[in-house]
VEXROTI-940296 format. One record per residue (C-alpha): z, x, y. Coordinates in steps of 0.1 Angstrom, whole numbers, plus 2048, in hexadecimal, padded with zeros to 3 digits. Layout:
N
   Z   X   Y
   Z   X   Y
...
This chain:
421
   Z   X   Y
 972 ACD 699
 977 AEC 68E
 99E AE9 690
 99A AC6 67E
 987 AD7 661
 99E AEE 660
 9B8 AD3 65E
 9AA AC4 647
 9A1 AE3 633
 9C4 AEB 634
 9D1 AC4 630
 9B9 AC9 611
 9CA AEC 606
 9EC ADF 60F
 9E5 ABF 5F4
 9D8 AD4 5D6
 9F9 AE2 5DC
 A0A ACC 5DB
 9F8 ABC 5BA
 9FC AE0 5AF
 A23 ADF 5B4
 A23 AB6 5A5
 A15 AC2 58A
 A28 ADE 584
 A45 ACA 586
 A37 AB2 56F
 A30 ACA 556
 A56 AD4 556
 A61 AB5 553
 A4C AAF 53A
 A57 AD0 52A
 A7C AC7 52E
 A71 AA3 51D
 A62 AB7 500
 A82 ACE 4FB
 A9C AAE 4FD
 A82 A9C 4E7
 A82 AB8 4CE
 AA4 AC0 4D1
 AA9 A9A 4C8
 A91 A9C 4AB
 AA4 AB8 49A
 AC7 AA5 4A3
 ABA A88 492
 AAA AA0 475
 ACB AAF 46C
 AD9 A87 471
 AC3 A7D 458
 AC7 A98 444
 AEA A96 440
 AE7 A6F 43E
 AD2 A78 420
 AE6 A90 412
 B06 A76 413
 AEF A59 404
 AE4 A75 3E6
 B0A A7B 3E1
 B13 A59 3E1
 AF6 A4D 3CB
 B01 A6B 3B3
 B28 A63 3B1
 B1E A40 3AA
 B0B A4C 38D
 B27 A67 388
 B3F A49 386
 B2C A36 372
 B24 A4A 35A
 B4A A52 355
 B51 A2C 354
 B35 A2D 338
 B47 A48 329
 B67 A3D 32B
 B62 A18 31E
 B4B A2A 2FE
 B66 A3E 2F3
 B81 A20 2FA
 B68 A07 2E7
 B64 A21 2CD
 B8A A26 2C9
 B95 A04 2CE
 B98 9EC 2AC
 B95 9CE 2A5
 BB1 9B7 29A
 B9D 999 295
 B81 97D 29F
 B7F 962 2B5
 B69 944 2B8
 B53 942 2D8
 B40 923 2C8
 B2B 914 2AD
 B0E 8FF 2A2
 B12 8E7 285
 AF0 8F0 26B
 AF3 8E8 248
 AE3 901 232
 ADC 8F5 208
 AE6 908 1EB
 AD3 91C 1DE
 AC1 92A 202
 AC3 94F 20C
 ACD 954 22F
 ABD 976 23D
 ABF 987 265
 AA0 98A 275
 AA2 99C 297
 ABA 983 2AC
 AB2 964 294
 AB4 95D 272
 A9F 94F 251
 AA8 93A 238
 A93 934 21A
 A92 928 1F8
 A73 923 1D9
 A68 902 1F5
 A64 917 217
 A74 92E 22E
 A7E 925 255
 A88 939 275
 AA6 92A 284
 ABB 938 2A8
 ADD 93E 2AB
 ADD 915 2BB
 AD4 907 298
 AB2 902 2A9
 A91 908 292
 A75 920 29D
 A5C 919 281
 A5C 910 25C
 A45 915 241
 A43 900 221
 A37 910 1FC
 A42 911 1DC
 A52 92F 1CD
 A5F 938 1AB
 A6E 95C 1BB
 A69 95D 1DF
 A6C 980 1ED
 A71 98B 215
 A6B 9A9 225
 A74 9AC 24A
 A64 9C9 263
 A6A 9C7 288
 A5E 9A7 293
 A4A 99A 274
 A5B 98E 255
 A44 98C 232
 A49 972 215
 A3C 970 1F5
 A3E 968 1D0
 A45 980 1B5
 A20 97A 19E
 A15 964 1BC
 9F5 969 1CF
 A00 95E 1EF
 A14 973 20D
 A1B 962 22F
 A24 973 24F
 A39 969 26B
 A44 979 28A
 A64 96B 29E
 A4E 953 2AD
 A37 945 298
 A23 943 277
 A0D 95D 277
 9F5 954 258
 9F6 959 232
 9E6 973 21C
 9D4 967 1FB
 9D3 987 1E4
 9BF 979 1C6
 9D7 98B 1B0
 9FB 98A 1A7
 A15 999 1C2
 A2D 9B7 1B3
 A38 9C3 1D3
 A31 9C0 1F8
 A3C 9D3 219
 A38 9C4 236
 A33 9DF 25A
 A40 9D3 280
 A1B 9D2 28B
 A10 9B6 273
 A06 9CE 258
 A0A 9C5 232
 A09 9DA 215
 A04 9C9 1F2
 A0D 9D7 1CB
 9F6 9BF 1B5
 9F0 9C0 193
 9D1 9C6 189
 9C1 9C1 169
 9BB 9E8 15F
 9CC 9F2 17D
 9E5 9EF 197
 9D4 9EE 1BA
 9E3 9F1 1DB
 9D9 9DB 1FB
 9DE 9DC 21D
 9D5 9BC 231
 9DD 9B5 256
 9EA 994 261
 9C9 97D 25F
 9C9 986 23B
 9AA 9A3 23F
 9AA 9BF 225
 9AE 9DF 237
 9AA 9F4 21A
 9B7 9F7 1F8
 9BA A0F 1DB
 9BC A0E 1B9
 9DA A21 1A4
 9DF A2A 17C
 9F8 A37 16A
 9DF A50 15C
 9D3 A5E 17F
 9F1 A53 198
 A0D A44 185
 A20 A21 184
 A2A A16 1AA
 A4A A0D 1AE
 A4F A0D 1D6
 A3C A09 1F6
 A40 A11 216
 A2E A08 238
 A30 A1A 257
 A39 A01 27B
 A16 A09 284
 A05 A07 263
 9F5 A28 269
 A08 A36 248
 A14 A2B 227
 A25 A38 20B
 A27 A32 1E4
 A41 A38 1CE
 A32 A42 1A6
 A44 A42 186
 A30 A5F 16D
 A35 A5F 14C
 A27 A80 138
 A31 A89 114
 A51 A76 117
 A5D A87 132
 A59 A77 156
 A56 A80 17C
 A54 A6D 19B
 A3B A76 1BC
 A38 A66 1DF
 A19 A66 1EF
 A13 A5F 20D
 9F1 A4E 21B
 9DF A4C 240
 9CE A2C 241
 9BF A37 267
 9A0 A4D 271
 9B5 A6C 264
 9B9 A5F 240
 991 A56 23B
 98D A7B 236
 9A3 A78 218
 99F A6E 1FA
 9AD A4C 1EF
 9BE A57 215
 9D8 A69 202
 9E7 A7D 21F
 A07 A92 205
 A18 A8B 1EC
 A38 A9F 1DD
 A45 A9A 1B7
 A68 A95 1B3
 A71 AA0 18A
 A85 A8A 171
 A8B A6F 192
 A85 A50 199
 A7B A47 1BE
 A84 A22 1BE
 A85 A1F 1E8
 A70 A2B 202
 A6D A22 226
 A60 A26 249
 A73 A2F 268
 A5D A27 283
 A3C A35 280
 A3E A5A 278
 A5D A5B 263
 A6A A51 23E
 A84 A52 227
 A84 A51 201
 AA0 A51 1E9
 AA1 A5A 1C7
 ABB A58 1A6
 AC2 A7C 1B5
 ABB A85 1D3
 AB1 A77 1F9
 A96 A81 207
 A86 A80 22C
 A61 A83 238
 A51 A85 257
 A31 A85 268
 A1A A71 27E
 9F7 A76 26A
 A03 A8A 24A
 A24 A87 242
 A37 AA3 235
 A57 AA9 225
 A77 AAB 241
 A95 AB2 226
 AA4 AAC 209
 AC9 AA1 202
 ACF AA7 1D9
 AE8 A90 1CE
 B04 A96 1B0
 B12 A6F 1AF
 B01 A4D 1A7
 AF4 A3A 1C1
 AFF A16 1C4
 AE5 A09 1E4
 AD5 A16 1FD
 ACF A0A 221
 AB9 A14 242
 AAE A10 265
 A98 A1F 27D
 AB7 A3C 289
 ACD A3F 263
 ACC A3D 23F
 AEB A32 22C
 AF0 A3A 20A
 B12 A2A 1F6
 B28 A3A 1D8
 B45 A31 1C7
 B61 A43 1D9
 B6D A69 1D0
 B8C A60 1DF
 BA9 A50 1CD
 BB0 A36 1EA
 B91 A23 1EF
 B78 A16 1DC
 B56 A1D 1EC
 B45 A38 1FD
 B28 A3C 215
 B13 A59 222
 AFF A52 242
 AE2 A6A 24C
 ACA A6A 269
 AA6 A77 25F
 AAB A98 26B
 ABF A96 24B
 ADE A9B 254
 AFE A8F 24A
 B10 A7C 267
 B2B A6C 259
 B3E A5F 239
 B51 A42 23B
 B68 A31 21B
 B6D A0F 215
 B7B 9F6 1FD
 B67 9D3 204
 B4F 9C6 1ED
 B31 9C5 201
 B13 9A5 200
 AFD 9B7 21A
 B01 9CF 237
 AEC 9D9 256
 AEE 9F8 26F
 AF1 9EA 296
 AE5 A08 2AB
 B05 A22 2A4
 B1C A09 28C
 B1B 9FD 26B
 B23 9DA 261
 B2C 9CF 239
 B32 9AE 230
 B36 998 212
 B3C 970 20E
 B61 978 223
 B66 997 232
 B54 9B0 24A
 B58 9D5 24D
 B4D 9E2 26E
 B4D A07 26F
 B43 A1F 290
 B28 A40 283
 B3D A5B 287
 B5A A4B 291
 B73 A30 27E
 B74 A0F 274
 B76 9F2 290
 B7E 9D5 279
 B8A 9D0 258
 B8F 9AD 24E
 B87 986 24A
 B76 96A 256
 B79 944 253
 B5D 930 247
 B4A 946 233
 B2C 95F 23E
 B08 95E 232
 AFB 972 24D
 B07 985 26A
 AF1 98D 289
 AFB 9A5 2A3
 AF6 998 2C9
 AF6 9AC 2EB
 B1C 9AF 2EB
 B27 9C6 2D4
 B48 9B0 2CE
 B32 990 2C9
 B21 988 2A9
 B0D 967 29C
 B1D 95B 27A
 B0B 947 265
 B20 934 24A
 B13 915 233
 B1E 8FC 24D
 B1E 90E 26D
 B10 928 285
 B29 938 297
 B2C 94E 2B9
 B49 965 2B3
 B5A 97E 2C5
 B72 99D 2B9
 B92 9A5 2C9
């Protein structure tokens, strides 16, 4: 029995061992697993890795590339002109004598003393309102275009939609401004005075002032800002027969209640007359003068940004959100007109000449388009002129489109696609 215990003891001894040895082994197996599995990992680390790094250089010579081809067709689009204009199609719309024909964003209005409509580039009418006017006027901000009478009492607002609503003033119109929020700004004439509204699209007074020519002046310009946060008057003073002009510039928000009549600045400009003023946006603004041009900025208090004095008579003066355009005869021999264009950091980017007589004109992100009843002038900022010359069927409007070749022409009888070659 004994031996058998000690069989057993030893059978028993013998097993552990070998469980000792199995396990052993497992272990370095399992080890060895570990090592190929790590070895693995970091293979397929560095795989990756480099897989990532060829997907990062690939993703950045496609942008590379593209950015070259972006380049590339820029300068050739800016270089290349045009020799003339092709017809992609056209709508047949009959517009009377006698009706203005104005752009508005990638439509157009036509109105005359009974109404004023919002028609597409397919003939096809987005909304018309009927009045009667002895002198309608139109101001156009963003999305919302403003109409009224000169002496009327009445000033509707439409967006590119839709009719919005009308204003009733109770007192005869002198000038209006309309802002891209919806925002109106109203010169009445008042019987001692000359007060100043602003109303927002459901007609509601926001706030007004009242103006004199003993305490502010006569107002000849207004201005509203996109947001209608700020506006801005232009005043005519007379004093002992000599005479100045001052802008001020007003907060109608939280800031400008601690104000008073929320007169945020205002500069005086001597022996001038400030006949223009306008917002860029919401914190900028440009005024021009019978002698000078001068920028302001600001998102609560406008201040002054720069003044450009100027030697030669101004014939019109233009401006967008990005430039302002002034136009002089020529000071050289071989053309007729002249044009300074500045951006509101007041500097002058480029002077182009020209001989057209120009109807109207627009700026189209970096060019500059003139036209008259015939021709059309389209000029590149700071580079040269892309097209000089004619086209057939007469030109009331012209709207820019997505393609910088393609334009929508609007004629008496016809709106036309057209393309430049």
């Amino acid at each position: 029995m004994k031996n058998d215990q000690g069989n057993i003891r030893e059978f028993k001894r013998s097993n552990t061992g070998r469980k000792s040895d199995s396990k052993s082994n497992t272990q370095k197996n399992a080890s060895a697993k570990d090592r190929l599995f790590d070895e693995f990992n970091k293979k397929r680390a560095g795989h990756e890795v480099s897989k990532m790094i060829w997907i990062s250089a690939g993703i950045l010579g496609f942008i590379l590339l593209v950015s070259v081809f972006f380049i590339v067709s820029r300068a050739i689009f800016k270089g290349k002109e045009y020799i003339g204009a092709t017809e992609v199609s056209s709508v047949e719309f009959f517009i009377s004598t006698g009706s203005k024909v104005q752009r508005f964003k990638n439509n157009f209005i036509v109105y005359n003393s009974d109404g004023i409509k919002c028609v597409n580039n397919k003939g096809e009418q987005i909304w018309n309102e009927a009045f009667q006017m002895q002198k309608p006027l139109v101001d156009i901000s963003g999305d919302i275009v403003a109409v009224a009478d000169y002496n009327g009492g009445t000033i509707y607002i439409m967006d590119d939609k839709t009719v919005l609503g009308k204003i009733d003033t109770g007192m005869p119109i002198r000038k209006f401004k309309a802002s891209a929020s919806g925002y109106i700004m109203a010169i009445l004439d008042g019987t001692s005075n000359t007060p100043i509204y602003v109303y927002d699209t459901s007609g509601k007074e926001m706030l007004f002032f009242n103006t004199t020519m003993k305490g502010y002046g006569y107002p000849l310009e207004i201005a509203i800002s996109d947001n209608g946060v700020l506006g801005a008057v232009s005043y005519l003073n007379v004093d002992k027969g000599s005479f100045f002009s001052s802008v001020g510039f007003y907060n109608f928000g939280e800031v400008g209640q601690n104000y008073q009549d929320s007169l945020m600045s205002s500069y005086i400009y001597q022996s001038a007359l400030v006949p223009e003023i306008n917002f860029s946006g919401s914190n900028k603004a440009v005024a021009v003068a019978d002698n000078r041009l001068m920028f302001y900025s600001g998102d609560q208090l406008p201040q002054s940004a720069g003044d450009i004095l100027l030697s030669d008579k101004i014939l019109s003066f233009h401006e967008d959100e990005k430039y302002a355009v002034l136009f002089f005869d020529s000071d050289k021999s071989e053309h007729r007109y002249r044009a300074e264009i500045y951006d509101y950091d007041a500097k002058l980017k480029d002077t182009m000449y020209f001989d057209i007589e120009y109807n109207d004109m627009f700026i189209d992100g970096d060019r500059i388009v003139l036209y008259n009843n015939e021709e059309v002038l389209i000029h590149i900022i700071g580079g040269k002129d892309k097209f000089v010359g004619n086209l057939e069927g007469g030109i009331l409007t012209l709207i820019p489109t997505s393609s910088p070749k393609r334009f929508i022409q609007v004629t008496p009888s016809y709106i036309k696609t057209i393309e430049f070659n």
